[in-house]
PDB file of N, CA, C and O in Angstrom, chain B, residues numbered from 101:
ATOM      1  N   UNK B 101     -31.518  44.515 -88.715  1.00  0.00           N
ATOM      2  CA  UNK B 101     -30.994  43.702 -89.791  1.00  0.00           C
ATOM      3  C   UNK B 101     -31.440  42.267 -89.553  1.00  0.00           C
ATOM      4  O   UNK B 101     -31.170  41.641 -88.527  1.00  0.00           O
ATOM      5  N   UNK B 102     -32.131  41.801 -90.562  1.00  0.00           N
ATOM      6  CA  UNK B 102     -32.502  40.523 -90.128  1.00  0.00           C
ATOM      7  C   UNK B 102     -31.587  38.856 -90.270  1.00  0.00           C
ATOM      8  O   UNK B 102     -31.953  37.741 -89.899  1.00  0.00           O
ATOM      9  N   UNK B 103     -30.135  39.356 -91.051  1.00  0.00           N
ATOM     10  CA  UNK B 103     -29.068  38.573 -90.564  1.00  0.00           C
ATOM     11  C   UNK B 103     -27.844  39.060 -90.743  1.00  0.00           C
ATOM     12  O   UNK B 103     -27.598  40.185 -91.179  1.00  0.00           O
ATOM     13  N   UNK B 104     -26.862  38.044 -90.338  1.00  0.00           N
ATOM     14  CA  UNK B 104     -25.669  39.051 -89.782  1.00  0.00           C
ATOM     15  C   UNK B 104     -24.787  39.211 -90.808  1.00  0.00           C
ATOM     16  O   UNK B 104     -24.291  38.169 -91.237  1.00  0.00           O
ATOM     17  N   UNK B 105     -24.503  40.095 -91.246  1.00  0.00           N
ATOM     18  CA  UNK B 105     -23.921  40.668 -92.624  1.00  0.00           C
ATOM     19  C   UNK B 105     -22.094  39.555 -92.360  1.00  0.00           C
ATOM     20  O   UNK B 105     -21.548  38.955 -93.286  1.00  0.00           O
ATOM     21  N   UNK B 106     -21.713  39.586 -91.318  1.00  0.00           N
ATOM     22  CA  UNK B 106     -20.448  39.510 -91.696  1.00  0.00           C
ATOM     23  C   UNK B 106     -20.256  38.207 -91.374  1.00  0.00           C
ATOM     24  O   UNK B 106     -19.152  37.761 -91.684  1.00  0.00           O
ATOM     25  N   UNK B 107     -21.213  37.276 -90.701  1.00  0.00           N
ATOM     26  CA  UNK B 107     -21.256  35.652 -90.920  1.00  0.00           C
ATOM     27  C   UNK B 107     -21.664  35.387 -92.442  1.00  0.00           C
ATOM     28  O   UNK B 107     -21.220  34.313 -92.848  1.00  0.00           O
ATOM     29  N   UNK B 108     -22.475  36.180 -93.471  1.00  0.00           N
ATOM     30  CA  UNK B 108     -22.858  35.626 -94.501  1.00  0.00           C
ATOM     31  C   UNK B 108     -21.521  35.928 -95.168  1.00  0.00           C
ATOM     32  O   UNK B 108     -21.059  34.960 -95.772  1.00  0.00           O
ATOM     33  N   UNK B 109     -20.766  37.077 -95.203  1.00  0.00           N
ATOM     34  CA  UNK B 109     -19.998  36.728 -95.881  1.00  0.00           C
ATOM     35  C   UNK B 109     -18.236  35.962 -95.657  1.00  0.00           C
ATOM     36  O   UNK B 109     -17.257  35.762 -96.376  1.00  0.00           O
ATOM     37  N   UNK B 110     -18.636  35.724 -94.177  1.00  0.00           N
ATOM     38  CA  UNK B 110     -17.475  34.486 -94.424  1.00  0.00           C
ATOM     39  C   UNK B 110     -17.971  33.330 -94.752  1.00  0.00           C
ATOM     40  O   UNK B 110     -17.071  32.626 -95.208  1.00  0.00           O
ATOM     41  N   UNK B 111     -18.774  32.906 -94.739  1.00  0.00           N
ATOM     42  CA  UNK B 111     -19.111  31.347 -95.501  1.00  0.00           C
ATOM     43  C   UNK B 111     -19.265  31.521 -96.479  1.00  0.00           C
ATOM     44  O   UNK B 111     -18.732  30.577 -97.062  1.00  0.00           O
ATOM     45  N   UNK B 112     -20.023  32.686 -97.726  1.00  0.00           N
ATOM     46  CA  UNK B 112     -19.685  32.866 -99.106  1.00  0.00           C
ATOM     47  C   UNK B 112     -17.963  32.851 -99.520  1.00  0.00           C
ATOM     48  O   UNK B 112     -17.508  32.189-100.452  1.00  0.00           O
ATOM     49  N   UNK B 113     -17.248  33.620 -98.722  1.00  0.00           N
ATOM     50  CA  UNK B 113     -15.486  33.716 -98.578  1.00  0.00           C
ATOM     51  C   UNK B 113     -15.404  31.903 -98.778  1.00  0.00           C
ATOM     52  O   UNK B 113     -15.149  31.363 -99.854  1.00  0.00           O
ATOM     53  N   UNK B 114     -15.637  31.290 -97.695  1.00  0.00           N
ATOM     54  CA  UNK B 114     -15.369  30.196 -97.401  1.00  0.00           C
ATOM     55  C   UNK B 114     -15.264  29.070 -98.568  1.00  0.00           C
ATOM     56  O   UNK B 114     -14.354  28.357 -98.990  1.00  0.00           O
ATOM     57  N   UNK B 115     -16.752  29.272 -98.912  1.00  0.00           N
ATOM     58  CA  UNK B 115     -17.231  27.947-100.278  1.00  0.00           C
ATOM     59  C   UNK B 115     -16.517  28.833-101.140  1.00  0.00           C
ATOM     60  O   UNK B 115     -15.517  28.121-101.227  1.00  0.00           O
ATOM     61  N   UNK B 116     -16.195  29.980-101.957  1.00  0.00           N
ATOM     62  CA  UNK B 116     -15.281  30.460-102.961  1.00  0.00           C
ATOM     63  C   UNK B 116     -14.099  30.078-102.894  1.00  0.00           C
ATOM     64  O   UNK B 116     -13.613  29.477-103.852  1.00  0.00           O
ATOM     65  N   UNK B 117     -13.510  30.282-101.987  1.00  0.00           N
ATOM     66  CA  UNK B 117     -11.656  29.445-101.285  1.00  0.00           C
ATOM     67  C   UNK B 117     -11.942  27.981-102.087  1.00  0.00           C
ATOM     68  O   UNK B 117     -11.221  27.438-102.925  1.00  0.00           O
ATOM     69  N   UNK B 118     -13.450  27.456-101.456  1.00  0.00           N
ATOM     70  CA  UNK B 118     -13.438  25.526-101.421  1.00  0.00           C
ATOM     71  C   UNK B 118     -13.467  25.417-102.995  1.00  0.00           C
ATOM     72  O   UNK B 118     -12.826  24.529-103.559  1.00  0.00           O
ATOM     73  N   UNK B 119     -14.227  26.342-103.700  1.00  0.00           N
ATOM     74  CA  UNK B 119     -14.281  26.094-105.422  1.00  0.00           C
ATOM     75  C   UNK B 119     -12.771  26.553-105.876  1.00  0.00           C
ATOM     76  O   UNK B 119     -12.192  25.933-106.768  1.00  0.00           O
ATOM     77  N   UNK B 120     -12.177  27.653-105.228  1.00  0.00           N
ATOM     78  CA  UNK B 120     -11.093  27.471-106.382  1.00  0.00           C
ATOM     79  C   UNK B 120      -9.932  26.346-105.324  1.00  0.00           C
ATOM     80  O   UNK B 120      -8.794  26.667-105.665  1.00  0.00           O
ATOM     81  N   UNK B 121      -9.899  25.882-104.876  1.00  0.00           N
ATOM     82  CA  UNK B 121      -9.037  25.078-104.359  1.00  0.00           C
ATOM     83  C   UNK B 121      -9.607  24.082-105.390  1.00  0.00           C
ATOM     84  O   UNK B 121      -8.652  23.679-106.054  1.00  0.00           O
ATOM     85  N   UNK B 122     -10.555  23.611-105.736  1.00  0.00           N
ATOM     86  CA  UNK B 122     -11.456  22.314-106.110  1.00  0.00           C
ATOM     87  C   UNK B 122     -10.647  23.085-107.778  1.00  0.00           C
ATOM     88  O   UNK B 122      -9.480  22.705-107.675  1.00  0.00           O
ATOM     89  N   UNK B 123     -10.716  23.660-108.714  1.00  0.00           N
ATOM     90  CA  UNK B 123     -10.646  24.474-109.169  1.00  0.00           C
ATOM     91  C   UNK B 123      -8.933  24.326-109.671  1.00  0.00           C
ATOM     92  O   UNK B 123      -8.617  24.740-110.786  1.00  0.00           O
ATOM     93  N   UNK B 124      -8.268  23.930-109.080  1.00  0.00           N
ATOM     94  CA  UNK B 124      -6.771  23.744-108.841  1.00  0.00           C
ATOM     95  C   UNK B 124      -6.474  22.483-109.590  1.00  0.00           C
ATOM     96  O   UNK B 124      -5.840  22.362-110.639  1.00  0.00           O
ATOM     97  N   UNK B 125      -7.105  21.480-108.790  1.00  0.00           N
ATOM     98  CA  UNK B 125      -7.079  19.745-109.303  1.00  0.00           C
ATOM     99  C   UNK B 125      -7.739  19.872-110.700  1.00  0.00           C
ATOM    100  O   UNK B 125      -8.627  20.604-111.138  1.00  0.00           O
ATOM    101  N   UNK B 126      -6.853  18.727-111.327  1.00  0.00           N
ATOM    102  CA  UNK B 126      -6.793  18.552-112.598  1.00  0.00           C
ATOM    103  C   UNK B 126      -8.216  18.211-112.523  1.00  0.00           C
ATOM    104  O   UNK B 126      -8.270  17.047-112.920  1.00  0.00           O
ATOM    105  N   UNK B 127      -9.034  18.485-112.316  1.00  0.00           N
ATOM    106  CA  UNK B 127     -10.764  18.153-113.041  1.00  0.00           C
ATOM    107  C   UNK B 127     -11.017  19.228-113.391  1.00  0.00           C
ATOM    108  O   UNK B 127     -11.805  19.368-114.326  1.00  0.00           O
ATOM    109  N   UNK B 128     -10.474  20.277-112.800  1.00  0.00           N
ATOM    110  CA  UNK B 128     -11.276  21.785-112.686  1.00  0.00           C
ATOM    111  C   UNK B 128     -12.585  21.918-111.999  1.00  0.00           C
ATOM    112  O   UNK B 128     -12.997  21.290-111.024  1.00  0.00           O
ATOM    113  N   UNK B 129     -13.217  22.942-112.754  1.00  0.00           N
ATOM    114  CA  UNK B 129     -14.725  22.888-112.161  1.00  0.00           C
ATOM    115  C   UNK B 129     -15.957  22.527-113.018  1.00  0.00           C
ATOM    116  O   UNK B 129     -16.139  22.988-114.145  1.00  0.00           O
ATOM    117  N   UNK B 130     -16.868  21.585-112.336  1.00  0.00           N
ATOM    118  CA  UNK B 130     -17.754  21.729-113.669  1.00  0.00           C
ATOM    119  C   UNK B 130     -18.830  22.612-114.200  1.00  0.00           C
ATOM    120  O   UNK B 130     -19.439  22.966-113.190  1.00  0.00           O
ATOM    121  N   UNK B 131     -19.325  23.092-115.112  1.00  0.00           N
ATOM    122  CA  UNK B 131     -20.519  23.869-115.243  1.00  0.00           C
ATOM    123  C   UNK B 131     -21.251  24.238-113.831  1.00  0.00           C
ATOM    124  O   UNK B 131     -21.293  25.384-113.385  1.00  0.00           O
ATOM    125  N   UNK B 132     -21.790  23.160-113.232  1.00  0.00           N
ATOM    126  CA  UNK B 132     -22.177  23.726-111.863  1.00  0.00           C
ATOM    127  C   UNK B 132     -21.576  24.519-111.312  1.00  0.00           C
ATOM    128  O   UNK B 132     -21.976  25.675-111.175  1.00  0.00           O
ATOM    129  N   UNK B 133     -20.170  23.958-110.744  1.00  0.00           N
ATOM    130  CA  UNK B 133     -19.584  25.011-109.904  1.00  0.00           C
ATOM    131  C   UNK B 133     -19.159  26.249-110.290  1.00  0.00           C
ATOM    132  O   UNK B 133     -19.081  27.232-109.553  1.00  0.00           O
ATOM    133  N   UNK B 134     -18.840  26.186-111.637  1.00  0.00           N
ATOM    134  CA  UNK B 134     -18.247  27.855-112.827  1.00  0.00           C
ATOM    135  C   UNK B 134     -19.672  28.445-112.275  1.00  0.00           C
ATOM    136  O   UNK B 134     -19.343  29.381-111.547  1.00  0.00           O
ATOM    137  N   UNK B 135     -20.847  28.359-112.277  1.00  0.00           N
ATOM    138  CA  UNK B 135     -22.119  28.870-112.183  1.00  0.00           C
ATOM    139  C   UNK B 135     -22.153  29.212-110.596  1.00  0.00           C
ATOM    140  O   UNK B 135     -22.292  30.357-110.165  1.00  0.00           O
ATOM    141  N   UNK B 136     -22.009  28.089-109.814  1.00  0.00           N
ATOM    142  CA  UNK B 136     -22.257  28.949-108.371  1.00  0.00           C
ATOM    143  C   UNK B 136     -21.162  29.541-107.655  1.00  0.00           C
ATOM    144  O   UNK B 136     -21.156  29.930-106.487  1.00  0.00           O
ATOM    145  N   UNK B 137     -19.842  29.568-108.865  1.00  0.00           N
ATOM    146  CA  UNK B 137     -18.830  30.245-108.010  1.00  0.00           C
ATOM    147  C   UNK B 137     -19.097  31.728-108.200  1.00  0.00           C
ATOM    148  O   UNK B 137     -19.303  32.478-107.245  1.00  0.00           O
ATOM    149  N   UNK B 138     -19.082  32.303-110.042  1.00  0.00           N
ATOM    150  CA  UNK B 138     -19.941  33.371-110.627  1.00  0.00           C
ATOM    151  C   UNK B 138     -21.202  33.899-109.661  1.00  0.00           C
ATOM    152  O   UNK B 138     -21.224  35.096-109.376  1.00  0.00           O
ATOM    153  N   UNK B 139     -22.087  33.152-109.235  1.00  0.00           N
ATOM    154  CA  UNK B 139     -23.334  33.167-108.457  1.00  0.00           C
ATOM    155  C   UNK B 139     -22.746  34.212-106.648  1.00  0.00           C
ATOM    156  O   UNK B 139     -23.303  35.134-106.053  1.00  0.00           O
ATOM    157  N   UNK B 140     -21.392  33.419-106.344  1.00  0.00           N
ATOM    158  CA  UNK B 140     -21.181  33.526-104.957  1.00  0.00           C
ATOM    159  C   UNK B 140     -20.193  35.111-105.040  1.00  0.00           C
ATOM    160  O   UNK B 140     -20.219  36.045-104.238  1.00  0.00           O
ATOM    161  N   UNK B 141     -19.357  34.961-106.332  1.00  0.00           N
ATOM    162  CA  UNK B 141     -19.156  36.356-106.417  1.00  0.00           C
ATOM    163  C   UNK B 141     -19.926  37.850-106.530  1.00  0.00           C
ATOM    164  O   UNK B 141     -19.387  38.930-106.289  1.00  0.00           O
ATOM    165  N   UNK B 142     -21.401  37.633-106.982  1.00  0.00           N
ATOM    166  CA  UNK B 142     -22.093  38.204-107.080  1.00  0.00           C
ATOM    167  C   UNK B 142     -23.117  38.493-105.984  1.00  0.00           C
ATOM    168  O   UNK B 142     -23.746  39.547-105.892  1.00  0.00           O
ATOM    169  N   UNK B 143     -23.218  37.406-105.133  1.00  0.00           N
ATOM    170  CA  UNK B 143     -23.916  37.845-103.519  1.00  0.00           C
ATOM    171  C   UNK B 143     -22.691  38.808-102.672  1.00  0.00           C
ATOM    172  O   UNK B 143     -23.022  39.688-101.877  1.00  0.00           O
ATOM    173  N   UNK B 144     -20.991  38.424-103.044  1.00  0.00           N
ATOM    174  CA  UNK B 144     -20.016  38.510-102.292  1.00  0.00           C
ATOM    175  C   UNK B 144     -20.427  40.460-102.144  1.00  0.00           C
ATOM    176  O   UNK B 144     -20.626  41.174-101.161  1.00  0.00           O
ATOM    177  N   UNK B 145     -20.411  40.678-103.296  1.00  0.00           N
ATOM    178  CA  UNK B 145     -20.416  42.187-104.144  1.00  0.00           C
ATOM    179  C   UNK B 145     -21.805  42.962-103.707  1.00  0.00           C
ATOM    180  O   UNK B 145     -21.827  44.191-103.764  1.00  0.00           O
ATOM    181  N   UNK B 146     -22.687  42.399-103.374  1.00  0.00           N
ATOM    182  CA  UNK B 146     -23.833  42.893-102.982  1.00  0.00           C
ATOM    183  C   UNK B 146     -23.859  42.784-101.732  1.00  0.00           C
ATOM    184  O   UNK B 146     -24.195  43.850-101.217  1.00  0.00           O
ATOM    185  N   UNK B 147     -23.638  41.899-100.930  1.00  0.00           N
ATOM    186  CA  UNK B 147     -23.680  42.058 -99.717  1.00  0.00           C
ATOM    187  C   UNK B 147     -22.238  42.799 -98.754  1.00  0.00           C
ATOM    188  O   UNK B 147     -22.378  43.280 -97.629  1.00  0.00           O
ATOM    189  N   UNK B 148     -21.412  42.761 -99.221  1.00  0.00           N
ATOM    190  CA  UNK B 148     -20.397  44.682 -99.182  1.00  0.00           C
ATOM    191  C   UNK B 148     -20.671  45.696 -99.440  1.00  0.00           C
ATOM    192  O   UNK B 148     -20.080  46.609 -98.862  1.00  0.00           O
ATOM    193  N   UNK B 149     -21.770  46.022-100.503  1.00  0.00           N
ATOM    194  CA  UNK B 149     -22.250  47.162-100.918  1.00  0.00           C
ATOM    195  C   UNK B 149     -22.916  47.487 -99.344  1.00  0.00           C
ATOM    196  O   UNK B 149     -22.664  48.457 -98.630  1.00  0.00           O
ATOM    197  N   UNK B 150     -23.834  46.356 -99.070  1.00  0.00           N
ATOM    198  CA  UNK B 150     -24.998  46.486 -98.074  1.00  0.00           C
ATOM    199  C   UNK B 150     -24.412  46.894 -96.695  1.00  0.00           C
ATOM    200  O   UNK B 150     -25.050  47.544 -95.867  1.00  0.00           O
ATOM    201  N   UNK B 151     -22.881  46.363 -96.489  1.00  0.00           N
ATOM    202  CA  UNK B 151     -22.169  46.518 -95.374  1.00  0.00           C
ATOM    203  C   UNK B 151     -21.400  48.298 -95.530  1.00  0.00           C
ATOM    204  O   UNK B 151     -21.139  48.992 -94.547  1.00  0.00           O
ATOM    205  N   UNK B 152     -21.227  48.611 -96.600  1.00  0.00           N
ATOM    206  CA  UNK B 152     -20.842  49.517 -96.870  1.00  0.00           C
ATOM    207  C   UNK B 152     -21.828  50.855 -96.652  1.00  0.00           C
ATOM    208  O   UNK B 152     -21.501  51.894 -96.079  1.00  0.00           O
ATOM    209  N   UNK B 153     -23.253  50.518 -97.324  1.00  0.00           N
ATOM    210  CA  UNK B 153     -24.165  51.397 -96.695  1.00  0.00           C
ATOM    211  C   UNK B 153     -24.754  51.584 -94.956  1.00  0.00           C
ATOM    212  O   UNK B 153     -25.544  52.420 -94.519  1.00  0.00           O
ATOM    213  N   UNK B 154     -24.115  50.599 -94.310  1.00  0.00           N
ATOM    214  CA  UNK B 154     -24.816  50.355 -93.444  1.00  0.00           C
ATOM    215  C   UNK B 154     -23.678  51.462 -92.963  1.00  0.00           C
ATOM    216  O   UNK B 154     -24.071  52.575 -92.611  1.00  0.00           O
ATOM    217  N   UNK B 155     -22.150  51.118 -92.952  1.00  0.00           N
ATOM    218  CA  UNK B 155     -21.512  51.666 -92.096  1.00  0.00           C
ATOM    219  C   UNK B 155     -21.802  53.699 -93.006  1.00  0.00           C
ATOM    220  O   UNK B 155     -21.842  54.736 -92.343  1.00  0.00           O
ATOM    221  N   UNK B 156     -21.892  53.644 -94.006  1.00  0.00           N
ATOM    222  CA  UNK B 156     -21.780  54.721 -94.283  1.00  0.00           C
ATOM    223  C   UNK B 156     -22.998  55.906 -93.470  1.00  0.00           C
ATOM    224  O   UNK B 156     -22.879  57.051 -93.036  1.00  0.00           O
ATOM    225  N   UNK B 157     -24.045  55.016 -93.550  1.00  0.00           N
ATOM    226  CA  UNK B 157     -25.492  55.773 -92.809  1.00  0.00           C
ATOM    227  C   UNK B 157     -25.166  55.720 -91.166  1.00  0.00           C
ATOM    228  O   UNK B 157     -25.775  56.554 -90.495  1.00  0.00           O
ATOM    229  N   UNK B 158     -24.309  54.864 -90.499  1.00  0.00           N
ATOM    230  CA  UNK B 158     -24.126  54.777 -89.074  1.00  0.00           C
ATOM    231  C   UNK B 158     -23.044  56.352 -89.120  1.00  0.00           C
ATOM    232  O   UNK B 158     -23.357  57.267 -88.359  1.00  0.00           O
ATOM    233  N   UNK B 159     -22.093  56.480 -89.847  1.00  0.00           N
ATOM    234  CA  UNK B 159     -21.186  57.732 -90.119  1.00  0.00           C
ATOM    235  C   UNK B 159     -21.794  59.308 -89.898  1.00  0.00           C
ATOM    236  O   UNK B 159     -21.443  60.245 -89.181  1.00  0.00           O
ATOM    237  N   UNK B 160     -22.861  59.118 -90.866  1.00  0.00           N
ATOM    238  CA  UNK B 160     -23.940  59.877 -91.476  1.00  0.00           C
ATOM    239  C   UNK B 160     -25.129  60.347 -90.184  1.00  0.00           C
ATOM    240  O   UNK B 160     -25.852  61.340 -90.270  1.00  0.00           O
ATOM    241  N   UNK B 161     -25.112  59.399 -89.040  1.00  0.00           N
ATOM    242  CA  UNK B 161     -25.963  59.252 -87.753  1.00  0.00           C
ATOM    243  C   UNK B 161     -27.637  59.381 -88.553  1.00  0.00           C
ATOM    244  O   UNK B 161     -28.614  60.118 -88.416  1.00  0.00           O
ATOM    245  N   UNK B 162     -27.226  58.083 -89.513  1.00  0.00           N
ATOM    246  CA  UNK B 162     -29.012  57.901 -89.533  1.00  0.00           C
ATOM    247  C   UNK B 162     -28.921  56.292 -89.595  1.00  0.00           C
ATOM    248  O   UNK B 162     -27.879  55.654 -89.745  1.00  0.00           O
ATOM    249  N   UNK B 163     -30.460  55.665 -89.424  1.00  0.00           N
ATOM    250  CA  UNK B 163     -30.488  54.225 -89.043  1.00  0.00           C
ATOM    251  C   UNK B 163     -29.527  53.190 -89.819  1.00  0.00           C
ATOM    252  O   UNK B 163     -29.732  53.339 -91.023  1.00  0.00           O
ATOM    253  N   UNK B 164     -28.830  52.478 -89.650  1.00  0.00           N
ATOM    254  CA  UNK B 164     -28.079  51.368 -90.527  1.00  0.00           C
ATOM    255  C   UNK B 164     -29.120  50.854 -91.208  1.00  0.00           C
ATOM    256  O   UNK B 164     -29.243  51.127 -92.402  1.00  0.00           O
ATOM    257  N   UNK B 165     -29.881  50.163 -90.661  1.00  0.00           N
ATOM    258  CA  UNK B 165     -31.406  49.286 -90.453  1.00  0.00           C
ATOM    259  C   UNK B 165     -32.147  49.704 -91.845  1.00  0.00           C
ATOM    260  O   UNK B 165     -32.766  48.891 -92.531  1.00  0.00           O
ATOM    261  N   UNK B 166     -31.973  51.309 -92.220  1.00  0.00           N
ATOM    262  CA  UNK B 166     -32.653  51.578 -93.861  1.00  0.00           C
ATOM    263  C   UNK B 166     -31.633  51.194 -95.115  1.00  0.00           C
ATOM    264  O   UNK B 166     -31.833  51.170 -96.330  1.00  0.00           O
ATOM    265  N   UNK B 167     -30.717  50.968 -94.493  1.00  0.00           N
ATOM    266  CA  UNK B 167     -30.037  50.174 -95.422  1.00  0.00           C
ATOM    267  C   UNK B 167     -30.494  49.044 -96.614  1.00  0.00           C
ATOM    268  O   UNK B 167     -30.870  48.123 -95.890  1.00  0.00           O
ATOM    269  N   UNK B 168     -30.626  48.713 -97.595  1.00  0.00           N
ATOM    270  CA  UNK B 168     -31.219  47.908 -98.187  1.00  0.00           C
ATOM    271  C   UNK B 168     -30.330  47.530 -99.366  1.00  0.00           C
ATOM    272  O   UNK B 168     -29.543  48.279 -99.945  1.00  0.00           O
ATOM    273  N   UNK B 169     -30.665  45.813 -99.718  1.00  0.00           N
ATOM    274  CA  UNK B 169     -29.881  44.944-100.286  1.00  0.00           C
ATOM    275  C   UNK B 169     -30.036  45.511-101.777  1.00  0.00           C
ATOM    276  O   UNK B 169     -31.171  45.340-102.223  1.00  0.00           O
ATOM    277  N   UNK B 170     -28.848  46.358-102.924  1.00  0.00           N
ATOM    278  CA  UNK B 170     -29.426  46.386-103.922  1.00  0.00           C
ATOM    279  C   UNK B 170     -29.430  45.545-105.074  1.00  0.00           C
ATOM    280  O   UNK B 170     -28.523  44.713-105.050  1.00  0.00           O
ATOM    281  N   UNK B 171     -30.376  45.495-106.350  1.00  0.00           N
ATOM    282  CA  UNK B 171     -29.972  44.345-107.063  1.00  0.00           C
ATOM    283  C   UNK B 171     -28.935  43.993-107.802  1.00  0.00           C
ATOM    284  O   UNK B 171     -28.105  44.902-107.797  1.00  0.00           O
ATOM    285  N   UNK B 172     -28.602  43.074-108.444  1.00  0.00           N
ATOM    286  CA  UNK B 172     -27.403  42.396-108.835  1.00  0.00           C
ATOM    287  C   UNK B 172     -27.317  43.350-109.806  1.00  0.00           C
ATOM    288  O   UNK B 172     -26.502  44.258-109.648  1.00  0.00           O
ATOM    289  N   UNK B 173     -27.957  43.319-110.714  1.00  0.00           N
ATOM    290  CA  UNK B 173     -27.809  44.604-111.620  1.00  0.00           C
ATOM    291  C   UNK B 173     -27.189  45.689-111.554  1.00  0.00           C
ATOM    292  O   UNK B 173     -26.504  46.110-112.486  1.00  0.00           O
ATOM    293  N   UNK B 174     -27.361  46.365-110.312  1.00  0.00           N
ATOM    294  CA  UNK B 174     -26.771  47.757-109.918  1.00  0.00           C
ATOM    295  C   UNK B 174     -25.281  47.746-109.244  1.00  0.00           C
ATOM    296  O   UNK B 174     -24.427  48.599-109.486  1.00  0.00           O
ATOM    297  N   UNK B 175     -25.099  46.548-108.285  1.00  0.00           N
ATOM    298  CA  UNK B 175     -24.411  46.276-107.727  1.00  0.00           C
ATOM    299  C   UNK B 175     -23.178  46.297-109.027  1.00  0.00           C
ATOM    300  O   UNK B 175     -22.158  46.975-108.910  1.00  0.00           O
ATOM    301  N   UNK B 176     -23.357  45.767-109.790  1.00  0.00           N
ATOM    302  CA  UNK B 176     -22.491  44.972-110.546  1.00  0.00           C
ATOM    303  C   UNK B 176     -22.107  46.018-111.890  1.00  0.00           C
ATOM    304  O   UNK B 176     -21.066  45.829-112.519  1.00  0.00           O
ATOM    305  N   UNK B 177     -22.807  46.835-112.155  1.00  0.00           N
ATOM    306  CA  UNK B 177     -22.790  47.871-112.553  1.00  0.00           C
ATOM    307  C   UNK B 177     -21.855  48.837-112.208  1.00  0.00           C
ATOM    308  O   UNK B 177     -21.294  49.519-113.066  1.00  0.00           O
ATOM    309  N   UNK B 178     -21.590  48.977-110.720  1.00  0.00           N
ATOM    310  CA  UNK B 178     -20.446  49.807-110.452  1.00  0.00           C
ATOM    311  C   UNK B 178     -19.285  49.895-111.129  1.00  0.00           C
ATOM    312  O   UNK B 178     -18.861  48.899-111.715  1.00  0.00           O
ATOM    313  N   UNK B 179     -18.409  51.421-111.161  1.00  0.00           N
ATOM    314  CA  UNK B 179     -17.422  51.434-111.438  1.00  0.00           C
ATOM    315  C   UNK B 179     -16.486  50.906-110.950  1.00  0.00           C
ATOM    316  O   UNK B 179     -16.833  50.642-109.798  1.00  0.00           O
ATOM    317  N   UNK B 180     -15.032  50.426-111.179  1.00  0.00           N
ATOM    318  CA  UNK B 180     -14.165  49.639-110.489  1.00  0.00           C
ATOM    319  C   UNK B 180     -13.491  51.714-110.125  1.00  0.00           C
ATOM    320  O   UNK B 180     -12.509  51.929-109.414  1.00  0.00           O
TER     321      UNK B 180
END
């Protein structure tokens, strides 16, 4: 894996907390941040999928490592 799945997603966790705290105060958020909070939910969702395949193929006793990031499209596509 060429980075570490569960440092990326506590600092995505992290800056999402910092936007809706920001998000709280009477300014709200502006266009930017509505865009990279949307943006950070959507890496959040893909890169769980990726953690999810990884552990599912380690279960499975085949490489984590073929695991692969899928696109936003599909990801997002899922059923709830």
């Amino acid at each position: 894996m060429t980075f570490d799945i569960v440092a990326h997603i506590n600092a995505l966790s992290h800056e999402e907390e910092e936007l809706y705290a920001a998000a709280a105060g009477e300014g709200g958020l502006s266009a930017e941040e509505m865009a990279r909070l949307e943006e950070i939910k959507v890496d959040l969702d893909r890169t769980y999928d990726l953690l999810h395949q990884r552990q599912a193929r380690i279960a499975a006793g085949l490489d984590p490592d073929e695991a692969e990031l899928r696109p936003a499209d599909v990801v997002e596509g899922y059923q709830q």
